[in-house]
C-alpha positions as CSV (number, residue, x, y, z in Angstrom):
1,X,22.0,51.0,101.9
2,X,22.7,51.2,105.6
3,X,22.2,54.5,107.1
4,X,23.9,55.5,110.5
5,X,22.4,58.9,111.7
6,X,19.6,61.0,113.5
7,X,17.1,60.7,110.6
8,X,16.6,61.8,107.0
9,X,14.7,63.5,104.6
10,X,15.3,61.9,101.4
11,X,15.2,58.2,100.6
12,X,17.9,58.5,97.8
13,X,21.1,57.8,99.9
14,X,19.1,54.5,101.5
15,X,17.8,53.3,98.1
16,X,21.2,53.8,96.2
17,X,21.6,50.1,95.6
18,X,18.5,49.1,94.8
19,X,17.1,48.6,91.6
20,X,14.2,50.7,90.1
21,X,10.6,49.0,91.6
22,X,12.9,46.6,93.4
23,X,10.9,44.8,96.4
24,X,12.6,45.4,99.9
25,X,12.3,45.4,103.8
26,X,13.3,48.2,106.0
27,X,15.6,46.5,108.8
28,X,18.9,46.2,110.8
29,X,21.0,43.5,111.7
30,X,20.8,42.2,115.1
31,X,23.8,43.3,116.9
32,X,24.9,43.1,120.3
33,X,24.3,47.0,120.7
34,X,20.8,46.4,119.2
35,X,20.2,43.6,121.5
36,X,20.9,45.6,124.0
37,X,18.5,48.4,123.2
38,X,15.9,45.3,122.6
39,X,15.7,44.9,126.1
40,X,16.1,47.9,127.7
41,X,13.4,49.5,125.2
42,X,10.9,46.4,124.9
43,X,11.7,44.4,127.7
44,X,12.8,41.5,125.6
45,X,14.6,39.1,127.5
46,X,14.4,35.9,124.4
47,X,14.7,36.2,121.1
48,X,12.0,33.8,119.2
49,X,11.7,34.0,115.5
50,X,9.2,36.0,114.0
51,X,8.3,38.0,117.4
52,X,6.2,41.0,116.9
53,X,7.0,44.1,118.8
54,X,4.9,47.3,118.8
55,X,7.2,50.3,119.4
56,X,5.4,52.3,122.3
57,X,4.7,55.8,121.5
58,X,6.9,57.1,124.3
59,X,10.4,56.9,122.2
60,X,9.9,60.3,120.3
61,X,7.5,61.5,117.6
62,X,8.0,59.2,114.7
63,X,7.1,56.7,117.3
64,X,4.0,58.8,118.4
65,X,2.8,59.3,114.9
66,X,3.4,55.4,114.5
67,X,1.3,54.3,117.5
68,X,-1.4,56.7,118.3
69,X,-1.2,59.2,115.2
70,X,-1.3,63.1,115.0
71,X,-2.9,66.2,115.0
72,X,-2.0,68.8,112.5
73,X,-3.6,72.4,113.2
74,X,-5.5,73.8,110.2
75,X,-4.6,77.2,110.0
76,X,-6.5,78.6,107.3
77,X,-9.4,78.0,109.7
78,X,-11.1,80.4,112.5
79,X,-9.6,79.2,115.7
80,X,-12.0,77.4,118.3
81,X,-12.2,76.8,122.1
82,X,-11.4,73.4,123.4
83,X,-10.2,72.3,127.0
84,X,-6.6,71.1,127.8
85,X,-6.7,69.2,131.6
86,X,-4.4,70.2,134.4
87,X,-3.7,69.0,138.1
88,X,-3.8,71.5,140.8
89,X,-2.9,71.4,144.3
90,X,-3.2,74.0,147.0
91,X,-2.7,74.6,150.4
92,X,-5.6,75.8,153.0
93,X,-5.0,78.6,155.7
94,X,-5.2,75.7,157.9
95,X,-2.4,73.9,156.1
96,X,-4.5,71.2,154.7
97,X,-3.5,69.6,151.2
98,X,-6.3,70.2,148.8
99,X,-5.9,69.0,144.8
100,X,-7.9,68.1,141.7
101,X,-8.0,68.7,138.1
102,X,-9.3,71.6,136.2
103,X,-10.7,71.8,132.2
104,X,-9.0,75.0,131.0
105,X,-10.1,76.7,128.2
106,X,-8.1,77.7,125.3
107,X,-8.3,79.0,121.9
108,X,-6.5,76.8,119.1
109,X,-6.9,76.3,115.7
110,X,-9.2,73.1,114.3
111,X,-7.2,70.1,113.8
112,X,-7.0,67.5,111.5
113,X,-6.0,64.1,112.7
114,X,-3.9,61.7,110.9
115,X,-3.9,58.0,111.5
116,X,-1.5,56.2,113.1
117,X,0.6,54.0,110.7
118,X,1.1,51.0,113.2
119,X,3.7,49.7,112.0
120,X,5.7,46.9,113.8
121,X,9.1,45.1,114.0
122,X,9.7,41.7,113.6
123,X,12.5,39.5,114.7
124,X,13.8,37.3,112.2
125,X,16.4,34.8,113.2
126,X,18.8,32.9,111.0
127,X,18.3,34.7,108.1
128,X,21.2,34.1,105.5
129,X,23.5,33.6,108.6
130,X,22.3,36.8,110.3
131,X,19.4,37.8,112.4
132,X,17.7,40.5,111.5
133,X,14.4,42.7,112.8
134,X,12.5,44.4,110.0
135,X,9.2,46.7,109.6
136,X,6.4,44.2,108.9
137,X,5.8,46.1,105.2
138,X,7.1,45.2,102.3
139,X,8.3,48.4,100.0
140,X,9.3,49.1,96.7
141,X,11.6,51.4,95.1
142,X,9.3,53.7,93.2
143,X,7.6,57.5,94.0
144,X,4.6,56.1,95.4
145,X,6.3,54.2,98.5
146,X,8.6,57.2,99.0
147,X,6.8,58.7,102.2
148,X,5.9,55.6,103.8
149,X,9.8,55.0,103.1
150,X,10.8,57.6,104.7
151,X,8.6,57.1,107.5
152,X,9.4,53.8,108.4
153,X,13.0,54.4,108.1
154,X,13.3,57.9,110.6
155,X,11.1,55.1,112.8
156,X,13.8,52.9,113.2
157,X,16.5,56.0,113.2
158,X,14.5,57.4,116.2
159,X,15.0,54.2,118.1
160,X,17.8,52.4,117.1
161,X,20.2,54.8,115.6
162,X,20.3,53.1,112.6
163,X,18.3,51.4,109.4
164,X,19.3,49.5,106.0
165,X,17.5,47.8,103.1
166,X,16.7,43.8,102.9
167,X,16.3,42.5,99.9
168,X,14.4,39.2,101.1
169,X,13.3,36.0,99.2
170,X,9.2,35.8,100.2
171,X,9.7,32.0,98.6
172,X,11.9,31.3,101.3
173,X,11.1,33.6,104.2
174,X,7.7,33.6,106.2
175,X,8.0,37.6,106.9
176,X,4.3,37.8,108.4
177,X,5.0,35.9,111.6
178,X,2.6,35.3,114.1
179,X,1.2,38.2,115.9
180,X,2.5,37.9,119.5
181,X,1.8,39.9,122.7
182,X,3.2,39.3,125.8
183,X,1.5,40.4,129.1
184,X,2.7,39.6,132.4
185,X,0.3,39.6,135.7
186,X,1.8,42.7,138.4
187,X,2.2,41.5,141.9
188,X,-0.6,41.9,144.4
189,X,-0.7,44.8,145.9
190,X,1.9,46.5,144.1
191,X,1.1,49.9,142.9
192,X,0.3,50.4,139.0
193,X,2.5,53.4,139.1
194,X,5.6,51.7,139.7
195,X,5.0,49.4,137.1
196,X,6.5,51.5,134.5
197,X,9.7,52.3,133.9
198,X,11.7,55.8,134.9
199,X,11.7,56.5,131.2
200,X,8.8,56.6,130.4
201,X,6.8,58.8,133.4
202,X,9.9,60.8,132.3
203,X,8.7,61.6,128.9
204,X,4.6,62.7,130.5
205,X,4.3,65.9,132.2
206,X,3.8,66.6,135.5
207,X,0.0,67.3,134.6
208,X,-0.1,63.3,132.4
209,X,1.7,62.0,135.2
210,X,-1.0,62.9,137.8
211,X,-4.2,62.4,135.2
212,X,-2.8,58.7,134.5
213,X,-2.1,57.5,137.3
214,X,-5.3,59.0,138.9
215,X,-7.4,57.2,136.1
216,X,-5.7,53.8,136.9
217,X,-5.9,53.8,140.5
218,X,-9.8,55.0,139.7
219,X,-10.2,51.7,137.3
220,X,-8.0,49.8,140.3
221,X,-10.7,50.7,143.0
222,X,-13.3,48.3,141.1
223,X,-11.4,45.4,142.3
224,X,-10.2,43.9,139.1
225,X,-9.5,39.6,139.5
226,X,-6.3,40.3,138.0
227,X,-4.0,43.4,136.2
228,X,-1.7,42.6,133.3
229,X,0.8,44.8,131.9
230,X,2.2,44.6,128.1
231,X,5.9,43.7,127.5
232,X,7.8,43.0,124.5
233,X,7.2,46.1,122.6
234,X,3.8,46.5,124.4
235,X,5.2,48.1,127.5
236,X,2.4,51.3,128.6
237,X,-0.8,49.2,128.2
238,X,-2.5,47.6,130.7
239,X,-5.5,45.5,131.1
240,X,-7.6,45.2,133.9
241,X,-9.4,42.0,133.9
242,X,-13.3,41.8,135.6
243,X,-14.3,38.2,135.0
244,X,-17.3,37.8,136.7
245,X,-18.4,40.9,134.4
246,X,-17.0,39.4,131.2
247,X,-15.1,42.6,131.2
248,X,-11.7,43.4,130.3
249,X,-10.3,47.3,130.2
250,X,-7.5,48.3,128.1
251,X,-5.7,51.3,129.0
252,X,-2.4,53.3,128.2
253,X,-0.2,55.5,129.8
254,X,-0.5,57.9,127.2
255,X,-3.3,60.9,128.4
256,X,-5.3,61.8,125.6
257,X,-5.8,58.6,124.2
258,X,-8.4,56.3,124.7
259,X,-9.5,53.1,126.8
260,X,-11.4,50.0,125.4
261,X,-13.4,48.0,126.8
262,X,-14.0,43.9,125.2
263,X,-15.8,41.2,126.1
264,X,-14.7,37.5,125.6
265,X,-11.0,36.8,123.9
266,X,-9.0,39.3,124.6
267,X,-5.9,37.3,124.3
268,X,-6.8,37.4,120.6
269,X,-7.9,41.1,120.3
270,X,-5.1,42.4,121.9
271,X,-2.8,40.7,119.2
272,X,-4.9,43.8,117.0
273,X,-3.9,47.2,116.3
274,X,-5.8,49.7,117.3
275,X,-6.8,50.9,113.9
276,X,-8.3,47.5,113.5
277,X,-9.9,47.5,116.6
278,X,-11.8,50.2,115.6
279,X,-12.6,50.0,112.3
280,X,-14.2,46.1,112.9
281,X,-15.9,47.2,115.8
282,X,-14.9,44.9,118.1
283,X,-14.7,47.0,121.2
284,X,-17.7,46.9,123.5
285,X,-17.0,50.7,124.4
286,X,-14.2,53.0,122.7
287,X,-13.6,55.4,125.7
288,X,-11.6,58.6,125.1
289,X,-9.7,60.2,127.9
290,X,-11.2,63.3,129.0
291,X,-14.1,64.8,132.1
292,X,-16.4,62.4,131.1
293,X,-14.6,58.6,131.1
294,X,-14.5,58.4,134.9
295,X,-18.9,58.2,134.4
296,X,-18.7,56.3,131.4
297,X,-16.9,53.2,132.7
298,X,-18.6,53.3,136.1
299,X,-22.0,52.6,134.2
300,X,-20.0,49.1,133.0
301,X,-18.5,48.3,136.0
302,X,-21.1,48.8,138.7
């Protein structure tokens, strides 16, 4: 049932019309106003059939939790210390500019992380006489898909304002398209900052703001042959390419995070999640953002 609103709580209104254990797709039709959001959001300029996008993580939580996953404090648990990063800038009696960044320590409770789902969206065109973009997972109407349901569907509510169910022939409709990733080359010269949109240095703090773009001028300053940046859905990742090394570096704009770092096909391996990045081992070096990546990646790029 289509579903106009903010998000929900309960799958019942959306599954209404379905049939007990009936087989669905979580989607929206292809509007002009959903078109529009296409390519202010993901940068997508074409519409090709079966297109995978990958909603950044910079949209709201649901999007978060989708794309890099959570932390939920355990609070039946002695709190410990751990070290949140901050920028700092100061002024000398001599009026000289001084800044850095400082590992303050704070007490918070232990945390538990939750995967990311990873879930992706996939344009579908000339379906029945409508195009349509869908969740690439395939639910069913019973209690054991209700929270992935529900997940999926606040993810599209978060973005587009709006979600229904498809009911969709897998005889007659390839739904797993190919996995697509588009990454264009920045100018020369240009600086990585600008690269990104308003919106999303508008959703980091002042703090992320500084920490990121430090880290990818620091990456810059090894002279890589060429720097890409994601679009289509893939808008926030970069990769810096060193190809007399054999080395390509995979950042985000999102602090806290992690970089990788691949050797050989990374056209393919960038077609991965993240989750299966990891768990096949494919990265030559999973590098997580904190005082200690700046020396990790020199000892590969030096």
């Amino acid at each position: 049932m289509y579903i106009k609103q903010s998000r929900i709580r309960k799958s019942k209104k959306l599954l209404s019309d379905l049939e007990p254990n009936q087989k669905f797709f979580l989607g929206i039709e292809i509007s002009d106003e959903i078109k529009k959001i296409l390519k202010e959001k993901f940068e997508i300029l074409e519409f090709v059939d079966k297109n995978t996008i990958f909603p950044s993580p910079v949209y709201g939580i649901m999007s978060r939790r989708n794309a890099i996953g959570e932390f939920i404090p355990q609070k039946d648990q002695p709190k410990e210390i751990a070290y949140r990063a901050q920028s700092w800038e100061v002024t000398d009696w001599g009026g000289k500019s001084h800044s850095g960044i400082s590992y303050v320590p704070y007490e918070r409770y232990p945390r538990k992380f939750i995967e990311p789902k990873e879930l992706k969206f996939i344009i579908l065109l000339n379906q029945t006489n409508k195009n349509i973009l869908i969740i690439d997972s395939e639910y069913s109407n019973s209690a054991a898909y209700d929270s992935d349901i529900i997940f999926g569907a606040n993810l599209f509510l978060e973005i587009f304002g709006e979600v229904n169910t498809f009911v969709i022939d897998n005889n007659k409709i390839l739904v797993k398209g190919i996995e697509t990733v588009n990454w264009e080359i920045l100018p020369p010269g240009e600086k990585i900052w600008a690269a990104f949109s308003k919106k999303q240095v508008n959703s980091l703090s002042v703090s992320e703001q500084y920490l990121i773009n430090e880290r990818f001028e620091y990456i810059k300053s090894f002279n890589p042959d060429v720097i890409r940046q994601g679009i289509g859905g893939y808008t926030g990742y970069l990769i810096f390419e060193f190809t007399q090394k054999n080395l390509f570096v995979f950042d985000s704009i999102i602090y806290g995070d992690a970089m990788y770092i691949f050797e050989d096909n990374w056209e393919e391996i960038s077609k991965l999640t993240k989750k299966e990045i990891i768990q096949k081992g494919l990265a030559k070096e999973r590098i997580i953002h904190n005082e200690y990546c700046k020396s990790k990646l020199k000892k590969h790029l030096t």
